[in-house]
C-alpha positions in Angstrom: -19.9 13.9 0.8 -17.5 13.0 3.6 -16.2 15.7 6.1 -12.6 16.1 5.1 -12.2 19.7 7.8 -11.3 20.1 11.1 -13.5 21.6 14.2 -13.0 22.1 17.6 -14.2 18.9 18.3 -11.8 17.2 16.0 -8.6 19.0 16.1 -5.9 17.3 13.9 -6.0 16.8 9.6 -4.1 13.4 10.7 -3.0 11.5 13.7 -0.3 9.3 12.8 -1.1 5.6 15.1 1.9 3.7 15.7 4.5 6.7 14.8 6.9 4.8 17.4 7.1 1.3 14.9 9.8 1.1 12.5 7.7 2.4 9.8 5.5 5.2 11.8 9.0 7.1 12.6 9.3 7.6 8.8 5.8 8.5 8.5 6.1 11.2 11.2 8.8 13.0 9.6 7.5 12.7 5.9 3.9 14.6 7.6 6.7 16.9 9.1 8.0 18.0 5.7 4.8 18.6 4.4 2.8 20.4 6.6 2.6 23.1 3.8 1.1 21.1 1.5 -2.0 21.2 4.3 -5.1 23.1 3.8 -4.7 26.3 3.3 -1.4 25.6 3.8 -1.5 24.1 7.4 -1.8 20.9 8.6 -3.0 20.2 12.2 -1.2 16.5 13.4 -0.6 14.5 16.1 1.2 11.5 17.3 -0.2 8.3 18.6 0.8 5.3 20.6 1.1 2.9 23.6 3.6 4.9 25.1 4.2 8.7 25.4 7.8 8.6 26.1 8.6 6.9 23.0 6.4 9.0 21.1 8.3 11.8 23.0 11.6 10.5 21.1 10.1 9.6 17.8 9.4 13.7 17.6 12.5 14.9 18.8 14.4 12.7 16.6 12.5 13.8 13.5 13.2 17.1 14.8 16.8 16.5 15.0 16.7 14.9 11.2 14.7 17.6 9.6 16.2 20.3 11.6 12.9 21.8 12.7 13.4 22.2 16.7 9.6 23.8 16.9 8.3 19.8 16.4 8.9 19.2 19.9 6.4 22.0 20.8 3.9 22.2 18.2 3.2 17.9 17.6 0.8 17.1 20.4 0.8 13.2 21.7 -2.0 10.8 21.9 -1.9 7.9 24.1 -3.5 5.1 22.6 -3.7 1.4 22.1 -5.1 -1.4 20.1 -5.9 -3.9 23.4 -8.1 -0.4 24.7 -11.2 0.4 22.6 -12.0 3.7 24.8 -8.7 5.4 23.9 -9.1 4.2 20.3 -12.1 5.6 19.9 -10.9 9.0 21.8 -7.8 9.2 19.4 -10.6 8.5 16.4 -13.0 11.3 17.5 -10.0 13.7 17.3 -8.7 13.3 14.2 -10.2 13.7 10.3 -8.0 10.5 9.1 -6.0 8.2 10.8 -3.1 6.7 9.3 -2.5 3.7 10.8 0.9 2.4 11.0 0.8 -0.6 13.5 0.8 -4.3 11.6 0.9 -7.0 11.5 -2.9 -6.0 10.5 -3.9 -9.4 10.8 -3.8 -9.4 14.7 -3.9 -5.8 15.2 -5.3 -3.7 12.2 -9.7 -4.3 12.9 -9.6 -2.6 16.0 -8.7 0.7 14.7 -10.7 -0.1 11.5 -14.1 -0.3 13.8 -13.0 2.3 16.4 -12.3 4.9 13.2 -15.8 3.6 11.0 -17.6 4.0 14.6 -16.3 7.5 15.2 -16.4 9.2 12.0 -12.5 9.1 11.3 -11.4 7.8 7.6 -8.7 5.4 8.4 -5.3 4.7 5.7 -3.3 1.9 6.1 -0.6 0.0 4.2 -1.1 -3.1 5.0 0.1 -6.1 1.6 -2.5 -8.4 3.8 -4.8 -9.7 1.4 -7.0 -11.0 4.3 -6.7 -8.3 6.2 -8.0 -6.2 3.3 -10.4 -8.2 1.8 -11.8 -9.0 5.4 -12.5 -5.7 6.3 -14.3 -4.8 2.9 -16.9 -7.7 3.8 -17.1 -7.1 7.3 -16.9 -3.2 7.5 -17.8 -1.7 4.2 -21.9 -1.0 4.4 -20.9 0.8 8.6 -18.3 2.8 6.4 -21.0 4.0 3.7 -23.5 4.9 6.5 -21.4 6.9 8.2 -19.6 8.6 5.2 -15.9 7.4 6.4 -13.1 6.4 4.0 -11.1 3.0 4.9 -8.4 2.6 2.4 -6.3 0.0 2.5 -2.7 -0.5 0.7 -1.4 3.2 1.1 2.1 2.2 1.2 4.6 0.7 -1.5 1.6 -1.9 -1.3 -0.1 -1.2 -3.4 -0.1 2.4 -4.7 2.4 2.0 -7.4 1.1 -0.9 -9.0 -2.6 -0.1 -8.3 -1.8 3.5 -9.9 0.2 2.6 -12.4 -2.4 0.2 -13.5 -4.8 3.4 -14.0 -2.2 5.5 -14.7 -1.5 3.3 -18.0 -4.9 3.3 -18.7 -5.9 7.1 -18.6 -2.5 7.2 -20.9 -3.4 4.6 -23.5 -5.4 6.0 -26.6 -8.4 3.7 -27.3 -9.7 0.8 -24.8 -6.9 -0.8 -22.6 -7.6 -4.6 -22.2 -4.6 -6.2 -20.3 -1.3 -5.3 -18.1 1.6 -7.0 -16.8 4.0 -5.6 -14.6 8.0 -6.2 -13.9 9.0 -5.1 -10.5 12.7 -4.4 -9.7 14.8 -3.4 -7.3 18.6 -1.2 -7.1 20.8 -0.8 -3.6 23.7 1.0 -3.4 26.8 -0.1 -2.0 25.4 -0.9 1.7 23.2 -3.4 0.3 19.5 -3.6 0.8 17.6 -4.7 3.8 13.7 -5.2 5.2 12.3 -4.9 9.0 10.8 -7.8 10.5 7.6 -6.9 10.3 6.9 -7.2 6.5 8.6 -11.1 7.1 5.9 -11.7 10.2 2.8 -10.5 8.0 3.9 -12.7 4.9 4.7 -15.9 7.6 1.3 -15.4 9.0 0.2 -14.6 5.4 1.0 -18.1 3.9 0.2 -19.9 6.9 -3.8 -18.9 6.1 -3.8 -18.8 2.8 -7.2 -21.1 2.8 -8.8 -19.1 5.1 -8.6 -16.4 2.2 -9.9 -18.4 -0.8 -13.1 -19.0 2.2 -13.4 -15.3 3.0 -13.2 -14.9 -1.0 -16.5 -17.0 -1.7 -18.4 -14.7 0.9 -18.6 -11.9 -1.4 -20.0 -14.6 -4.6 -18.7 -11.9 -6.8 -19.3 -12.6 -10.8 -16.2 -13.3 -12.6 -15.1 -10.0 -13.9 -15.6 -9.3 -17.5 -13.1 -9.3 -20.0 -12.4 -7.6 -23.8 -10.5 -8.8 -26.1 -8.0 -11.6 -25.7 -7.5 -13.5 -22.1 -4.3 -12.8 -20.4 -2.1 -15.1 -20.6 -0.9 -16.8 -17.0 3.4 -17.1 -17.4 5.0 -19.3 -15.4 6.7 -20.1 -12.0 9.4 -18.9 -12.9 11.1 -18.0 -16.9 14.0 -15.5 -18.0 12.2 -12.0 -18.7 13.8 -10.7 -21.8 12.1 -7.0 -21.1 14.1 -6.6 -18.0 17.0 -9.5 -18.3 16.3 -11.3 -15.4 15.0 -14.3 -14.1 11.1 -13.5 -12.9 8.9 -15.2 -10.7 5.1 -14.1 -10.2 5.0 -11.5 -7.6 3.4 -12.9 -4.5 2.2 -9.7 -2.2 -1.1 -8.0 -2.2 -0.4 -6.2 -5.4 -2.3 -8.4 -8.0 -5.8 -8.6 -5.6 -5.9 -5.1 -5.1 -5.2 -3.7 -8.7 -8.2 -6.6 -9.2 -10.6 -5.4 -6.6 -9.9 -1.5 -8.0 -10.8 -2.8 -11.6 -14.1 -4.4 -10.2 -15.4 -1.1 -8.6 -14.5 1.0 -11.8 -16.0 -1.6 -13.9 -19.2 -1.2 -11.6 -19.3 1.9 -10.6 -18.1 3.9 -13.6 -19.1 1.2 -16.5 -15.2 1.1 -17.6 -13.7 -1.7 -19.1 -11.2 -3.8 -16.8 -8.1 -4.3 -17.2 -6.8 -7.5 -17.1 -3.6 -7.8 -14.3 -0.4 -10.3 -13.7 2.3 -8.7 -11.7 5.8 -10.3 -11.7 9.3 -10.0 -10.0 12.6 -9.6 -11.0 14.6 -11.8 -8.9 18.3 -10.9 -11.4 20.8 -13.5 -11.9 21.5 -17.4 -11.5 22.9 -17.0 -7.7 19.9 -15.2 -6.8 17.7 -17.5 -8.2 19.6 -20.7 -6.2 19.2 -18.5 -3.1 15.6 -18.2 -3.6 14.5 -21.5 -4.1 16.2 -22.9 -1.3 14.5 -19.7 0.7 11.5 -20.8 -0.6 12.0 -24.9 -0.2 12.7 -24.3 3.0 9.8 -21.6 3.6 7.1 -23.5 2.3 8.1 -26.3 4.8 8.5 -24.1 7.8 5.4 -22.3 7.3 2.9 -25.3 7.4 3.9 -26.0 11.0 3.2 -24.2 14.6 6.9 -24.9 15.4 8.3 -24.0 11.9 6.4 -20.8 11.7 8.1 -19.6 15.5 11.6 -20.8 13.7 10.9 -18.3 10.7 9.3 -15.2 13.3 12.5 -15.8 15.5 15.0 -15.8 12.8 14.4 -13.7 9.9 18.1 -13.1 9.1 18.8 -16.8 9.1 16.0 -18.0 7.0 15.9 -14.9 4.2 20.1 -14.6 3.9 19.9 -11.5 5.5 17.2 -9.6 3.6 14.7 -9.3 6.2 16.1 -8.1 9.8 14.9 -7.6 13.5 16.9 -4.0 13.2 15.6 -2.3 9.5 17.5 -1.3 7.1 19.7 2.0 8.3 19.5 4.9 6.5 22.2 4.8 4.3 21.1 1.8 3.2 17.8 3.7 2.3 19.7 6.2 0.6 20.9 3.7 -1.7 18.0 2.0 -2.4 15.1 2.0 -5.2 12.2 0.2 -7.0 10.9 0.6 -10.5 7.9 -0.9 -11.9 7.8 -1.5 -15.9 4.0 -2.0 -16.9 3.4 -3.7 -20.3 -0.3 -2.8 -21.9 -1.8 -4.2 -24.9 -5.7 -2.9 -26.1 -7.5 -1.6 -29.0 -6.4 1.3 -30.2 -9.2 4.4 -30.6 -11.4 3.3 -33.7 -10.9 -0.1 -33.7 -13.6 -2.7 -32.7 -12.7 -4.2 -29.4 -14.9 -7.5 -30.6 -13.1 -7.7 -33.8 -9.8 -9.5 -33.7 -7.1 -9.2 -31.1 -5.4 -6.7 -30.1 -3.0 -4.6 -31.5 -2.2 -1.5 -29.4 0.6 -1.2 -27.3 2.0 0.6 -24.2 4.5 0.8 -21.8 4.8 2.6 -18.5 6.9 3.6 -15.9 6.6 3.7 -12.1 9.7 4.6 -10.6 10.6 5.8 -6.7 13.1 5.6 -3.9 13.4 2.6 -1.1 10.1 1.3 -1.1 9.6 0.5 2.5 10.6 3.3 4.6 11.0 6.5 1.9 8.5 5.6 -0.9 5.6 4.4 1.6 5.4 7.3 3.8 5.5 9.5 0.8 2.6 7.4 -0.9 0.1 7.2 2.6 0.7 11.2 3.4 0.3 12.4 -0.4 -2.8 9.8 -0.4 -3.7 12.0 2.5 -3.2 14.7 1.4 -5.3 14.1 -1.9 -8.6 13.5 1.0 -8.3 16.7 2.5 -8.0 18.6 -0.6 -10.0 16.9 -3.2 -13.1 15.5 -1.7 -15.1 16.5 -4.3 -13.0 13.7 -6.6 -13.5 11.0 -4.5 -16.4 8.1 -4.6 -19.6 9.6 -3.5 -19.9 6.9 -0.4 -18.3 6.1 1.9 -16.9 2.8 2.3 -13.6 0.4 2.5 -11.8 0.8 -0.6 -8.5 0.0 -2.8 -6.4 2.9 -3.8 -6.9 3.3 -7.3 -10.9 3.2 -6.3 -10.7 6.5 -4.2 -7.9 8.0 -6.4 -8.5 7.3 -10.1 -10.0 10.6 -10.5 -7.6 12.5 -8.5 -4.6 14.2 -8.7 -2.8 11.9 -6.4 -0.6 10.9 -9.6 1.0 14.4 -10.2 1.1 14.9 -6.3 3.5 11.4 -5.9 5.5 12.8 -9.3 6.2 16.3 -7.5 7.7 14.1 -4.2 9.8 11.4 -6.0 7.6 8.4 -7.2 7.6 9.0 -11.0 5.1 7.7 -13.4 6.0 7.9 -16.9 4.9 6.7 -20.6 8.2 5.6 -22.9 
């Protein structure tokens, strides 16, 4: 079993790496709020980064937010950095897990995936990388199993909700759940909505290599993955969705290879039937819809080229009408914001013959949360935390680099994101 506790050799639950990005300076002050929720109701954490004195700031201004002046005092800081193996593997022999906060993965995430597997940290990331992911399973995942440590990809808004809410519908449906599509949508408030940069850079960099994945894919010379009852049907690039009333395109992050990669381990490792996957996205009316197909004329251009790719990196405002930005969304913008993920099931029902006939049972989920980015993916990679330190007895027997829904499916991690504002739900 994996060592989920502290010792004076290894001070800190979790050390948060990169809590100075965009995203880390969420993460710090969602651990902040929840250092109850710690064993036995503490929770040992530190801070880590290139540069101590914006660390320094990140914790006083989560101090100032949350109105807990004893952060400044009780939040030690780690100096660390990605181009430094030696103080990677110091801030890895401190800490029990390491949430790592510092993309795009692609260029910087392996380094702290080989300093945590090589110093007996488990590491949690949320990177919507596919190759990223997928890379480090092949390259990293038999070190991982011998030395007991957890890498877990995908702790954010990618891709907890849909790889949960996949397992989620299934533990809910009554009989043998064959098949799942999923509708993702997003509300804003008046301020509009907005994305950092960085989720723009890791999906330029992502389409750029997009062989290079299908390559890494045919390393593995995995076995097409079983099926039961009737094959899901592929919609296409784009159609009118009368469930949610909009116009729908397939959903193009990491959600549909992760929610496949979870299926394959539960299908070997605990003999269950997988579930067959398509994930879509609401994209709402007509003028969205002209928006994003010239976006994404003009995207799929840019992105084949050196020059075109440095155009898109250097203006993100320009090229995405203002949806992804150098700056982040501010918080009120936040405030306003949501996502909600409607899943569609379809299996046999209990007592019917899953090789007779198609079939007939139906069910429909909800997965519903606050601004994904910033509010829902800090709460998803600390209660994914969280679950490790408390329920090691529920997770996979070996180490290894995992999916969510691999490590979680027989956790509470569910009921834990329901109690902190992503709600899952059966209609």
């Amino acid at each position: 079993m994996a060592c989920v506790e502290t010792s004076s050799s290894r001070p800190y639950h979790l050390v948060i790496f990169g809590a100075s990005g965009f995203t880390g300076q969420f993460v710090v002050e969602e651990v902040a709020r929840t250092v109850s929720e710690g064993p036995k109701g503490n929770l040992k954490w530190a801070v880590a980064g290139r540069s101590k004195q914006k660390l320094e700031k990140v914790v006083e201004q989560a101090a100032g937010v949350l109105g807990k002046p004893e952060l400044r005092k009780e939040v030690d800081i780690i100096v660390a950095d990605v181009a430094d193996p030696d103080s990677l593997a110091a801030m890895c022999k401190q800490a029990v897990i390491v949430l790592n906060c510092v993309g795009p993965y692609r260029f910087y995430g392996e380094p702290v995936v080989k300093a945590c597997v090589e110093n007996g940290a488990h590491q949690l990331d949320i990177s919507g990388e596919p190759q990223f992911l997928e890379g480090m399973q092949l390259n990293y995942d038999s070190q991982a199993a011998d030395k007991g440590v957890y890498i877990i990809g995908s702790c954010g808004f990618d891709s907890i909700p849909a790889d949960m809410g996949v397992v989620y519908t299934r533990d809910q449906f009554k009989g043998t759940l064959t098949a799942v599509e999923s509708y993702l949508t997003f509300g804003s408030g008046p301020d509009g909505t907005c994305i950092h940069d960085g989720t723009w850079q890791s999906a330029v960099y992502g389409f750029a290599d997009s062989q290079k994945l299908q390559s890494l894919r045919r390393k593995f010379n995995h076995k097409p993955l079983p099926y039961v009852g009737s094959r899901i049907k592929r919609r296409g690039t784009l159609f009118f969705s009368n469930d949610i009333q909009q116009y729908t395109v397939p959903f193009m992050g990491s959600d549909p290879s992760v929610v496949k990669r979870t299926q394959r381990f539960l299908e070997e490792e605990h003999k269950e039937t997988p579930v067959q996957y398509g994930a879509y996205a609401g994209i709402g009316g007509v003028g969205n819809l002209i928006k994003l197909m010239f976006t994404g004329m003009i995207f799929w251009f840019l992105v084949k080229f050196s020059f075109g790719r440095n155009l898109l990196i250097k203006h993100p405002e320009l090229f995405s009408f203002g949806l992804f930005s150098k700056a982040g969304p501010t918080r009120k913008q936040m405030e306003g914001s949501s996502f909600q993920f409607a899943f569609y099931g379809e299996g046999y029902p209990e007592g019917e013959d899953p090789s007779q006939g198609k079939p007939a049972g139906k069910i429909r989920t909800l997965v519903q949360g606050p601004e994904c980015g910033y509010v829902a993916t800090p709460i998803a990679m600390v209660q994914a935390a969280l679950t490790i330190l408390s329920e090691s007895s529920a997770l996979p027997k070996r180490g290894g680099v995992y999916t969510p829904g691999a490590v979680f499916a027989k956790t509470t991690l569910v009921d834990r994101l329901n109690k902190h504002g992503i709600q899952f739900s059966v209609l």
